[in-house]
C-alpha positions as a printed NumPy array, in Angstrom:
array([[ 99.654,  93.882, 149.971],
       [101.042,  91.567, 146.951],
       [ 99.35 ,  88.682, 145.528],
       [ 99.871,  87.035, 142.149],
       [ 98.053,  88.166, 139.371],
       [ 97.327,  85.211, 137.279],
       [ 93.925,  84.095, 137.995],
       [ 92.672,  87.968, 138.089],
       [ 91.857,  90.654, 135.184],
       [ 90.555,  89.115, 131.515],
       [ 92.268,  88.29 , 128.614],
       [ 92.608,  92.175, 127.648],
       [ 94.666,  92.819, 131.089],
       [ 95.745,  90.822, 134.109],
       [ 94.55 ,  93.162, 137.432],
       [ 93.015,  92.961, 140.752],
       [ 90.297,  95.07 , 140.012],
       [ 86.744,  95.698, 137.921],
       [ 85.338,  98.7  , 136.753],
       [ 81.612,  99.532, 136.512],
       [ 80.601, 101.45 , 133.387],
       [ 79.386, 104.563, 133.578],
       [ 77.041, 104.363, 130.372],
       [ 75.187, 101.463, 131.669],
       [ 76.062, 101.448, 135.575],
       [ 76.985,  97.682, 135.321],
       [ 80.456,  95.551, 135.815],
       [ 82.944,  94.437, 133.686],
       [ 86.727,  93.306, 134.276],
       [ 87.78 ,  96.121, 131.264],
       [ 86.161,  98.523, 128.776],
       [ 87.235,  95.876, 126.288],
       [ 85.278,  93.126, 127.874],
       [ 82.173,  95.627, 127.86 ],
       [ 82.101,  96.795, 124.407],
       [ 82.071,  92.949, 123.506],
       [ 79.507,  92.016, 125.744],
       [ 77.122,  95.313, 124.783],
       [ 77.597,  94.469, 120.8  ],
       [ 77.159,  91.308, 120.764],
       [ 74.614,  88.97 , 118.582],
       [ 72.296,  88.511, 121.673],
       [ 71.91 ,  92.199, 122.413],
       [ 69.297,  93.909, 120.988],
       [ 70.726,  96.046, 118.088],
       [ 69.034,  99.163, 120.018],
       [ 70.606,  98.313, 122.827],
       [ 74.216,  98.133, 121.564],
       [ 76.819, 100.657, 122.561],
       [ 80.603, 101.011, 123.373],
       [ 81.751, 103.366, 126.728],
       [ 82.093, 106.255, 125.139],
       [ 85.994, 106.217, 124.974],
       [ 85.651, 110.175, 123.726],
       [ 84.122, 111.218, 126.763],
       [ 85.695, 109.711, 128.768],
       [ 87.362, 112.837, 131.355],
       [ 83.891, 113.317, 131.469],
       [ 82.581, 110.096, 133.103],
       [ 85.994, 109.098, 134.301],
       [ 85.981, 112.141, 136.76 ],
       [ 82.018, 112.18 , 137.936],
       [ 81.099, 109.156, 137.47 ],
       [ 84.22 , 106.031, 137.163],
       [ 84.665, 103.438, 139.975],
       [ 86.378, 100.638, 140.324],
       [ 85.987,  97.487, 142.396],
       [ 88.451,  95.331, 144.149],
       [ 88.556,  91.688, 142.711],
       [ 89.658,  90.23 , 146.091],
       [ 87.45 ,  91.894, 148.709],
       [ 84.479,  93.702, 146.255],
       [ 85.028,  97.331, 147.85 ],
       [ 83.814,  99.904, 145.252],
       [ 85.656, 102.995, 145.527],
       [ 87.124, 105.951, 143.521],
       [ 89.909, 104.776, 141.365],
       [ 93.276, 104.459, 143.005],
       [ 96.125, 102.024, 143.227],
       [ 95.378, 100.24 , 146.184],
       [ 92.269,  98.845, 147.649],
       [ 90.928, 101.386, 150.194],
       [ 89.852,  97.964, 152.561],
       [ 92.613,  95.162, 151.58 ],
       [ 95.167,  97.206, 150.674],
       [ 95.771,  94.892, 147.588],
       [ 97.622,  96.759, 145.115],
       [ 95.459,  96.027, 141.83 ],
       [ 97.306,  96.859, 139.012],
       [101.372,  96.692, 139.392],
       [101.055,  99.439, 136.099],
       [ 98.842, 102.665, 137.207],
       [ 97.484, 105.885, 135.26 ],
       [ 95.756, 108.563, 137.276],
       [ 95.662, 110.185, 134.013],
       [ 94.13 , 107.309, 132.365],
       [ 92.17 , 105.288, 135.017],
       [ 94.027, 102.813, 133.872],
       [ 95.764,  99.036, 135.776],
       [ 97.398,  96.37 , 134.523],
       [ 99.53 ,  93.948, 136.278],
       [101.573,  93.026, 133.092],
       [104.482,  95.124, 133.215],
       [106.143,  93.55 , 130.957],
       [104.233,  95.594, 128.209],
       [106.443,  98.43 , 129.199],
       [103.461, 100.849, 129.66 ],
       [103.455, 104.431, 129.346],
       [101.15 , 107.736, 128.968],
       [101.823, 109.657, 126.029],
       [100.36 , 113.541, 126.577],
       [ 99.796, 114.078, 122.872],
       [ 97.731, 110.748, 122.425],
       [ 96.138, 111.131, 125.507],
       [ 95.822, 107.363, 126.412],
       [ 98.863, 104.755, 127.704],
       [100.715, 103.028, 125.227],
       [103.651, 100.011, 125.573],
       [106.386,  99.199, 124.372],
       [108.687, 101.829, 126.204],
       [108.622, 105.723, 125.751],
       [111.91 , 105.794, 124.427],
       [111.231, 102.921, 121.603],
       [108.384, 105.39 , 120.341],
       [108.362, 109.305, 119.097],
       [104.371, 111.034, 118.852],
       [103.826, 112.343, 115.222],
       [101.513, 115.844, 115.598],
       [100.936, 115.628, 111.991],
       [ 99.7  , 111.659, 112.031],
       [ 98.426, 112.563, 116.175],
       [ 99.752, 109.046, 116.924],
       [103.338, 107.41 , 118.459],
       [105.406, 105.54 , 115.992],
       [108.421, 103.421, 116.182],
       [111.441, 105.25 , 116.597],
       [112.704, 103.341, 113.604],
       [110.019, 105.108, 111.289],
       [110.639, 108.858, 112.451],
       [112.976, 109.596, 109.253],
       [111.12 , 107.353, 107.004],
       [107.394, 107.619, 107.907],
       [104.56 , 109.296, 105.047],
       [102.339, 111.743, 107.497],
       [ 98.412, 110.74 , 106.782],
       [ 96.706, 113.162, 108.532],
       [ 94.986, 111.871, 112.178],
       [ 96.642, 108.228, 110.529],
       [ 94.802, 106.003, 113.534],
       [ 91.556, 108.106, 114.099],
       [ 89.617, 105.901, 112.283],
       [ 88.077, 102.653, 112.103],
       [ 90.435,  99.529, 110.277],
       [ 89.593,  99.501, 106.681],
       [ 89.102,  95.18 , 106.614],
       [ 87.516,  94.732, 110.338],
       [ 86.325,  98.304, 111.225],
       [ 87.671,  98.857, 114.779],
       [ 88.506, 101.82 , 115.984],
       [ 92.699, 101.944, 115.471],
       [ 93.683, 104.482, 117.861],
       [ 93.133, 102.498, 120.9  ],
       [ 92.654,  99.198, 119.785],
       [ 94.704,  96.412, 121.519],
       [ 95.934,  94.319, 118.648],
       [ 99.216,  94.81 , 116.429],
       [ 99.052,  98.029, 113.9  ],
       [101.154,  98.241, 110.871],
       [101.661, 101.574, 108.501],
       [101.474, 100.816, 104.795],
       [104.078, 102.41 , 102.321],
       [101.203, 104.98 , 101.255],
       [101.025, 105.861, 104.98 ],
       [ 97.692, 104.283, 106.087],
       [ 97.372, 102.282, 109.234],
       [ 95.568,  98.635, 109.843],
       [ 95.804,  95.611, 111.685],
       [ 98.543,  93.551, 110.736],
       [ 96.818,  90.509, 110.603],
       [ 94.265,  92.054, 108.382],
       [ 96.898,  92.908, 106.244],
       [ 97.901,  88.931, 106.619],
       [ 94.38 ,  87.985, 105.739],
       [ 94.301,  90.339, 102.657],
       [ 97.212,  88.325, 101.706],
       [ 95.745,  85.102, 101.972],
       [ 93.137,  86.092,  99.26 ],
       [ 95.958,  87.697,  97.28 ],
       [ 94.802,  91.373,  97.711],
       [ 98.172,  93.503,  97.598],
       [ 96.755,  96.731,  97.565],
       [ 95.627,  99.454,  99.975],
       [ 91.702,  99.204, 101.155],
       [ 91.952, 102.828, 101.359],
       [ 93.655, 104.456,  98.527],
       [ 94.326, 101.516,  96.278],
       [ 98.092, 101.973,  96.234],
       [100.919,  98.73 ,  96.749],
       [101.158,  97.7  ,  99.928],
       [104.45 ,  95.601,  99.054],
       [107.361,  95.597,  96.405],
       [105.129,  94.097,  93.44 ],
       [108.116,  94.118,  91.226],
       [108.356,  90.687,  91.027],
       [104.539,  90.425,  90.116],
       [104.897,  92.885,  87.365],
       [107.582,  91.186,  85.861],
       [104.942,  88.257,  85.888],
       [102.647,  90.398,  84.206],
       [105.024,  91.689,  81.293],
       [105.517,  87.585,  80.043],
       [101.965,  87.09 ,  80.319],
       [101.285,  89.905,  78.449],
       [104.096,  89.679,  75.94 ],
       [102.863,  85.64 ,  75.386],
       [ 99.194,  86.774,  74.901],
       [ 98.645,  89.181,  71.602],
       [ 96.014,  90.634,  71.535],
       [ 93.664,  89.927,  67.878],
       [ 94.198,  92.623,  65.085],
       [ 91.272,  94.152,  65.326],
       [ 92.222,  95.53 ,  68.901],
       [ 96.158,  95.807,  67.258],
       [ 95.565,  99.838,  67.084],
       [ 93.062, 100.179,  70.123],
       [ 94.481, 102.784,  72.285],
       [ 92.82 , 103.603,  75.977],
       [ 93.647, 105.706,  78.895],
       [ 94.706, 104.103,  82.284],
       [ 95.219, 106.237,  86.063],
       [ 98.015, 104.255,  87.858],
       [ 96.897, 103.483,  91.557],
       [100.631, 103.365,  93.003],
       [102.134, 107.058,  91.159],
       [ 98.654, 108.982,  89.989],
       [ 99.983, 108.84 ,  86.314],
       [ 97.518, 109.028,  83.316],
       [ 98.566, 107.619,  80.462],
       [ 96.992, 106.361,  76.899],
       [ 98.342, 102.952,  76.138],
       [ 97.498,  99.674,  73.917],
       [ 94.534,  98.011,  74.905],
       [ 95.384,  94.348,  76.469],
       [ 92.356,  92.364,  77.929],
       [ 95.061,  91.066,  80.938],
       [ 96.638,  94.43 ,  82.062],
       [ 97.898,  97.997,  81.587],
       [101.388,  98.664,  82.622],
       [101.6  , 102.988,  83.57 ],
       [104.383, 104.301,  81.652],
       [105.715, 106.466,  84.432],
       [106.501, 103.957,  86.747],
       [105.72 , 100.434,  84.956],
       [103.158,  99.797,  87.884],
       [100.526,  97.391,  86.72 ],
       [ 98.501,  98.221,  89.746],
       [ 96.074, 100.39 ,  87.057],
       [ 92.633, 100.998,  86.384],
       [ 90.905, 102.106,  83.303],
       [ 89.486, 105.268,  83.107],
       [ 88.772, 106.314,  79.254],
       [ 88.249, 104.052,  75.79 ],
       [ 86.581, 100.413,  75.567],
       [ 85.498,  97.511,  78.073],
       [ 87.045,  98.358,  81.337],
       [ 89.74 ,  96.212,  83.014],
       [ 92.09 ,  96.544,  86.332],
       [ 95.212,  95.032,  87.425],
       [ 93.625,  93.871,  90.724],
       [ 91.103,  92.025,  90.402],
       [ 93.444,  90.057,  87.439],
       [ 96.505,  88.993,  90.153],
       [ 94.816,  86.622,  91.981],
       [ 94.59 ,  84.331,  89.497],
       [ 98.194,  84.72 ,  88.646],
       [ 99.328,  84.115,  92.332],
       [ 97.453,  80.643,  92.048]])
């Protein structure tokens, strides 16, 4: 049986079905639309949980149902309604439990990951190293962080690996929302929140910082002050001239420093938003 889609599902996934959760035995169009409702503001901060996404062969196999959004049959998970026949999700996963009429997302189940993924299988390659798929267009080019997406965003704290929103990899191979990353920029913040290291080509910004620096001496009493700076983007320690705007790492002229050894500390970071305004 075919119907439209468009006035079924949530705003995670269109589908002709509901699930009921098998943490708190109650309905919800998607997992997604639970883990909102159970953390929100209103809930009592005892009460709070997600389904427990880790578990989940566990419940999914005892314990998962789903429930037809057109006739309200409950049943064990499958395709098509047991009563109406409806098919209620054009996109199925036995594997994953998973429906979704939107096929346009070019679903598919990775084994490695574990969970469906879009885009197209052959757009994407699984790293073992990172335990995550990448674009095809990273596989030669691509730093290997260890379990990259097994972890929480380092700006909004969701949970990467199966989180429903756009994921970019940084240069120093770390993975976060891209429009955290956008927001970071809006406040000028141009470095890692993980490891401190460039997310960008800052060349232009350090060429900023050389004229500033080069316009700005420093009194004579500080003329001889020496200190010793760790560069966040190459791991170089090096002793240079004290400056009161910014050290410049004599490896790989990086301002993206921090101070680490000899008078009133100082770091690049905190100093380029003011330059960007």
């Amino acid at each position: 049986m075919e119907l439209g889609s468009g006035k079924y599902g949530c705003t995670h996934y269109r589908r002709k079905c509901k699930i009921r959760a098998p943490c708190c035995d109650e309905i919800f169009d998607c997992r997604h639309c639970h883990n909102e409702a159970k953390n929100s503001l209103e809930i009592d901060p005892h009460d709070r949980h997600d389904i427990p996404r880790h578990e989940v062969k566990k419940f999914w196999i005892m314990y998962f149902w789903v429930i037809c959004s057109l006739c309200g049959t409950e049943q064990d998970v499958q395709q098509n309604c047991i009563a109406c026949g409806v098919c209620m999700g054009e996109y199925f996963c036995e594997k994953c439990k998973f429906f979704d009429d939107d096929v346009s997302k070019i679903q598919y189940h990775c084994e490695e990951c574990g969970i469906c993924r879009t885009g197209g299988k052959e757009n994407f390659f699984h790293c073992n190293k990172c335990g995550c798929c990448y674009s095809n267009m990273m596989k030669d080019t691509h730093r290997c962080v260890e379990r990259a997406m097994h972890h929480n965003c380092p700006v909004c704290f969701e949970f990467l690996f199966d989180t429903t929103k756009d994921i970019t990899v940084l240069q120093c191979g770390h993975t976060i929302h891209w429009e955290c990353v956008k927001e970071m920029q809006q406040h000028c913040c141009y470095s890692c929140p993980v490891c401190s290291k460039s997310i960008c080509d800052m060349s232009s910004m350090w060429e900023n910082f050389d004229r500033e620096v080069a316009s700005s001496p420093m009194p004579e009493m500080y003329g001889k002050k020496m200190v010793w700076i760790l560069c966040n983007d190459c791991g170089t320690q090096s002793e240079v001239q004290y400056h009161i705007i910014a050290h410049k790492c004599l490896s790989c002229k990086s301002y993206n420093t921090r101070q680490i050894r000899g008078g009133p500390a100082s770091s690049c970071p905190s100093r380029i938003a003011g330059m960007v305004r």
